[in-house]
C-alpha positions in Angstrom: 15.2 -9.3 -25.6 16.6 -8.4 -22.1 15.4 -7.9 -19.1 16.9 -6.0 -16.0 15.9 -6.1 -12.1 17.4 -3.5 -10.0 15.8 -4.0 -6.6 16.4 -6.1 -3.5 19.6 -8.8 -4.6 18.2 -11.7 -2.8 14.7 -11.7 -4.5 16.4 -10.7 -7.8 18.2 -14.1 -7.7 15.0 -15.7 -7.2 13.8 -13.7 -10.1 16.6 -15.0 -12.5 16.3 -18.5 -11.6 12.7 -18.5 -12.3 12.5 -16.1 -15.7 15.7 -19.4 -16.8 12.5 -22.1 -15.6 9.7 -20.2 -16.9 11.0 -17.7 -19.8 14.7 -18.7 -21.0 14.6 -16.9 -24.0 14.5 -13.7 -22.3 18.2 -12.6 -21.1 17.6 -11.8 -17.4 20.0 -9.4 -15.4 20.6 -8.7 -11.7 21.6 -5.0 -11.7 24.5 -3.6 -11.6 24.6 -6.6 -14.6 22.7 -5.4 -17.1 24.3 -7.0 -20.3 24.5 -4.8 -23.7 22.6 -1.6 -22.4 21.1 -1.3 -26.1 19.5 -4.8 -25.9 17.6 -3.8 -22.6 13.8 -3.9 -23.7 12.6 -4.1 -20.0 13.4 -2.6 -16.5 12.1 -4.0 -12.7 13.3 -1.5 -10.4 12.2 0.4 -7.1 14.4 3.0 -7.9 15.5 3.3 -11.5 18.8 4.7 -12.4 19.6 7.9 -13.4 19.1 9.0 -16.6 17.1 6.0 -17.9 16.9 7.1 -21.8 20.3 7.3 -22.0 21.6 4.6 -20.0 18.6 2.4 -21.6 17.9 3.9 -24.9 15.5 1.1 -26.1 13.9 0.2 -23.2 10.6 -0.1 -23.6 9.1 -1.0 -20.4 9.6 -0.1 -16.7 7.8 -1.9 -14.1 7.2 -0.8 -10.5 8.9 -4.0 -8.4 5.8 -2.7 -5.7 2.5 -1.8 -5.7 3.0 1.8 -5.5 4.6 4.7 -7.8 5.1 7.6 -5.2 9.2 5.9 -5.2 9.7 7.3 -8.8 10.0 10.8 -10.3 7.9 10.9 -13.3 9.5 13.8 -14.1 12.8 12.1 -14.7 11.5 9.4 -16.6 11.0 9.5 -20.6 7.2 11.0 -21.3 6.0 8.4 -23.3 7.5 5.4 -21.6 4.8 2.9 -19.6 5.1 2.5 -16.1 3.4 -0.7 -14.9 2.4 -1.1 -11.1 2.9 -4.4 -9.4 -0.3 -6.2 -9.0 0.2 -9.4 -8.2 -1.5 -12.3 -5.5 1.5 -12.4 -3.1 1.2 -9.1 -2.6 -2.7 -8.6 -2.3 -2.8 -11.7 0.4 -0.3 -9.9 2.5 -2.0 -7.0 2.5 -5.3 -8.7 3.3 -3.7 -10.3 6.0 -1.9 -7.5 7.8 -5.2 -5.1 7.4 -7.2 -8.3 9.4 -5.2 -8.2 12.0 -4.6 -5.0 12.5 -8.8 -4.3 12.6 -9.4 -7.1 14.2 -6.8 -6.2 16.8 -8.6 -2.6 17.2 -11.8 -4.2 16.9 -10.8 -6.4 20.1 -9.5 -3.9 21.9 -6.1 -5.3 22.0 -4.1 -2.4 22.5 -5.8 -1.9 25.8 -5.1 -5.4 26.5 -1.8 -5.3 26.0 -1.3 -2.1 28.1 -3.1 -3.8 31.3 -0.9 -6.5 30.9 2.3 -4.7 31.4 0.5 -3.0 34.0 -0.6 -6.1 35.5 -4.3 -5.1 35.3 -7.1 -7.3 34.7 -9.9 -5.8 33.2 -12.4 -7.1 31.2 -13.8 -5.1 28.7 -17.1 -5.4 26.5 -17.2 -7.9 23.3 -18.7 -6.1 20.5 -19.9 -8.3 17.7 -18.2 -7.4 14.5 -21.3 -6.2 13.4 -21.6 -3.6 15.6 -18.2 -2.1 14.6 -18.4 -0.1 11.4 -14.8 -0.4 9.2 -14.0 2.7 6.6 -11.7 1.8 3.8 -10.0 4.8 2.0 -9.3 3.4 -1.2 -11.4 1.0 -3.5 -8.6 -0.1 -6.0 -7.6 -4.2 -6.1 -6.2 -3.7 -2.5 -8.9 -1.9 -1.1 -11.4 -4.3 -3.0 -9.5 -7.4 -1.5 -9.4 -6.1 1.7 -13.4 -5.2 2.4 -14.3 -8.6 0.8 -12.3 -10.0 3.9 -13.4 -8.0 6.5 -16.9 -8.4 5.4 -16.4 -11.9 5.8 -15.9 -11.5 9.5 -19.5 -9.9 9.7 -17.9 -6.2 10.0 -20.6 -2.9 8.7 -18.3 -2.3 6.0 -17.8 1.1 3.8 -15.6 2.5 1.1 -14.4 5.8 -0.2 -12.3 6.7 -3.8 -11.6 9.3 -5.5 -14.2 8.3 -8.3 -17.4 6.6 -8.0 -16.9 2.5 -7.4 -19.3 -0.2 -6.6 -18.5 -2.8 -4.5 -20.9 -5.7 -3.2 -22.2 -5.4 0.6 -20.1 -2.3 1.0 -21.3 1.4 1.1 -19.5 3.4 -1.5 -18.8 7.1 -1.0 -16.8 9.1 -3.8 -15.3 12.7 -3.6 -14.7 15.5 -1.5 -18.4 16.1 -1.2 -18.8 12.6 0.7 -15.6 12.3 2.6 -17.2 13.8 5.9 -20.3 11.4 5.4 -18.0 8.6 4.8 -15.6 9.4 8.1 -18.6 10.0 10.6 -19.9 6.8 9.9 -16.4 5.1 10.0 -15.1 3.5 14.0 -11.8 1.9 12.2 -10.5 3.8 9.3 -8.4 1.9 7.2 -5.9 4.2 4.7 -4.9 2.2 1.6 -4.4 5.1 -1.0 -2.0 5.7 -3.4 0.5 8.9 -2.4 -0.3 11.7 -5.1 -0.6 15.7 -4.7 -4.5 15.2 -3.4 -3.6 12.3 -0.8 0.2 14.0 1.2 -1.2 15.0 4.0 -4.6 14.1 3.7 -4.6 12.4 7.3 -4.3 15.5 9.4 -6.8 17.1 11.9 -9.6 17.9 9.5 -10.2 14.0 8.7 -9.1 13.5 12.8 -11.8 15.6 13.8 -14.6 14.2 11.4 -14.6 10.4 12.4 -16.2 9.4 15.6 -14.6 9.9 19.2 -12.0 7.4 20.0 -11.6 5.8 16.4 -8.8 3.5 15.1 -6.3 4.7 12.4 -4.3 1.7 10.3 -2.3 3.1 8.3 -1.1 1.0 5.1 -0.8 4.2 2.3 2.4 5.9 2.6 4.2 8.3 5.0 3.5 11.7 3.5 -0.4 11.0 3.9 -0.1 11.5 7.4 0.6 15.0 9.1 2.4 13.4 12.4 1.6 16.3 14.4 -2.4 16.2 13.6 -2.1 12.9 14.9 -0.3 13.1 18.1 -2.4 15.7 19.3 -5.5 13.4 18.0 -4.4 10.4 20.3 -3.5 12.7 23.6 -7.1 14.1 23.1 -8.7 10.4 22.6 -9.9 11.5 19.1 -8.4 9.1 18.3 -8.1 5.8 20.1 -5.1 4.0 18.7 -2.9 3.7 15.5 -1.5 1.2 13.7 1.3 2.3 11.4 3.3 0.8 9.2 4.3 3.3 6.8 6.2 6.6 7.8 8.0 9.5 7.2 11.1 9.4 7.1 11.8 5.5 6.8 13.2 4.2 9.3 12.2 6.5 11.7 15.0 8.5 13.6 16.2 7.4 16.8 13.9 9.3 19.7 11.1 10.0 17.4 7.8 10.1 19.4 6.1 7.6 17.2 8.7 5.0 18.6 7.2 5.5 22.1 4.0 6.6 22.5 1.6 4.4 24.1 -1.3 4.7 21.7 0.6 3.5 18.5 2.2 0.3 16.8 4.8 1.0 14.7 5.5 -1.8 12.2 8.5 -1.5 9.3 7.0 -1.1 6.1 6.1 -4.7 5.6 2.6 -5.2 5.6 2.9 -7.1 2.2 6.1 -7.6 -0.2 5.9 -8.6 -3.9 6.8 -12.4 -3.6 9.1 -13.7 -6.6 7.1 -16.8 -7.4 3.8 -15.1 -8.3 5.4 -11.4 -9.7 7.2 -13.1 -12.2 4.2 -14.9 -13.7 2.2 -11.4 -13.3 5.5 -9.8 -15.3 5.8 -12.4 -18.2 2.0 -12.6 -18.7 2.1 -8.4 -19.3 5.0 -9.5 -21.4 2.7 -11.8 -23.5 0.4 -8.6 -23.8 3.0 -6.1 -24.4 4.0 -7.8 -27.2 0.4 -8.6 -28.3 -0.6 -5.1 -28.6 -2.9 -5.8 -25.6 -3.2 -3.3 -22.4 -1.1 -4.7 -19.7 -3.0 -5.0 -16.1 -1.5 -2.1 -13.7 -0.9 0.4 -16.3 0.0 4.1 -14.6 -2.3 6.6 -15.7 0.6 9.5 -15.0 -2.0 12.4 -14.9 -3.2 10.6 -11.6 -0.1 9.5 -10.4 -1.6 5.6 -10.1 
């Protein structure tokens, strides 16, 4: 069988060397290699190529090299072919690890901080104890799920809302439409980690601004489209909302001048709250390989009427 990755070079060299340690008899390419196009069984790719059936026509497989879908046209792709999400432990710890921070920095008021420093003020403001602060989590899938374990951890009044109805220990669980406003008044941090589909572009706008408590944070992990940039500038100037934390956008990068770059109520980070990392996607690939061929449902399987 063959394999082929089409995504970032450097980690696709990291990918062949370990799929010749861990899996040599599967023949690994490094687009633009690909080998004999008829022997390709299975794809890795951000952004697959154009015209995949014919380019590919016994490829079997196509696996997301991230966590999210939103990068691919479904449309474009053969009907019946699996799309397999990338849900591996390098990627769920980074994602852990930049959502901390980035509560924990609203949660200690570190914006404010920083802006006193560069205005060389000294001001002291009131510690609130983590349980005092109530952290909203919109999406309970295997990031959101990592992610409230954490910040519960730290002693934070911890809440999550989906789509569908999910249980999660120590956390309060809201579903649907019906409960979002319930969900967002009781919410001083609002973490986004949903996937982008037609119900989630544009879902952060000035509806959801207006329904969370005065001068709440915004972290932003999902991806660009969620969020209606106007909604939220207008949000910050009024002190609806406090700060931002952003590290998805639209576009990506952001243009040169754009208002996000330099307005003193937001962080702007580059996409990189948490990246697939080689070492531990390649055992999550080769063990859905093992249940591929078994016959057996491989974890992070795209259910394409819901686009995740």
């Amino acid at each position: 069988m063959a394999f082929v990755y089409k995504s970032d070079p450097v980690r696709g060299a990291v990918w062949a060397r370990l799929f010749a340690e861990r899996a040599p008899q599967v023949a690994f390419h490094v687009w633009p290699e690909t080998g004999d196009p008829a022997a390709v069984r299975f794809l890795a790719a951000w952004i697959p190529p154009p015209d995949l059936a014919r380019l590919f026509p016994n490829l079997e497989v196509l696996f997301s090299a991230g966590a999210g879908i939103d990068q691919f046209d479904l449309s474009a792709l053969p009907p019946d072919l699996p799309i397999v999400r990338m849900i591996e432990p390098g990627l769920v710890r980074g994602m852990v690890e930049y959502v901390c921070w980035a509560v924990l920095g609203l949660h200690r008021d570190m914006p404010a901080y920083l802006r006193d420093q560069r205005a060389e003020a000294w001001t002291q403001l009131r510690v609130l104890p983590a349980a005092g602060r109530r952290v909203g989590v919109l999406g309970l899938g295997v990031l959101g799920c990592a992610v409230l374990e954490q910040l519960r951890g730290f002693g934070f009044d911890c809440a999550g809302w989906s789509r569908s109805r999910h249980a999660v220990a120590g956390v309060a669980c809201f579903a649907g439409k019906g409960e979002l406003p319930a969900f967002l008044a009781r919410t001083d941090i609002l973490v986004c980690l949903l996937p982008l589909t037609a119900d989630t572009r544009g879902m952060l706008d000035a509806r959801l601004f207006a329904g969370l408590p005065q001068g709440a944070g915004l972290v932003q992990v999902g991806r660009g489209p969620q969020l209606v940039e106007a909604d939220l500038r207008a949000a910050l100037d009024a002190g609806q909302i406090g700060h931002a934390i952003l590290d998805v956008c639209d576009p990506e990068p952001l243009p040169p001048g754009h208002w996000l770059w330099q307005h003193p109520k937001v962080w702007l980070t580059p996409h990189i709250a948490s990246m697939t990392q080689p070492e531990s996607a390649v055992e999550v690939v080769l063990a859905n390989l093992r249940r591929f061929e078994a016959g057996e449902p491989m974890v992070g399987l795209v259910d394409r009427g819901r686009g995740y």
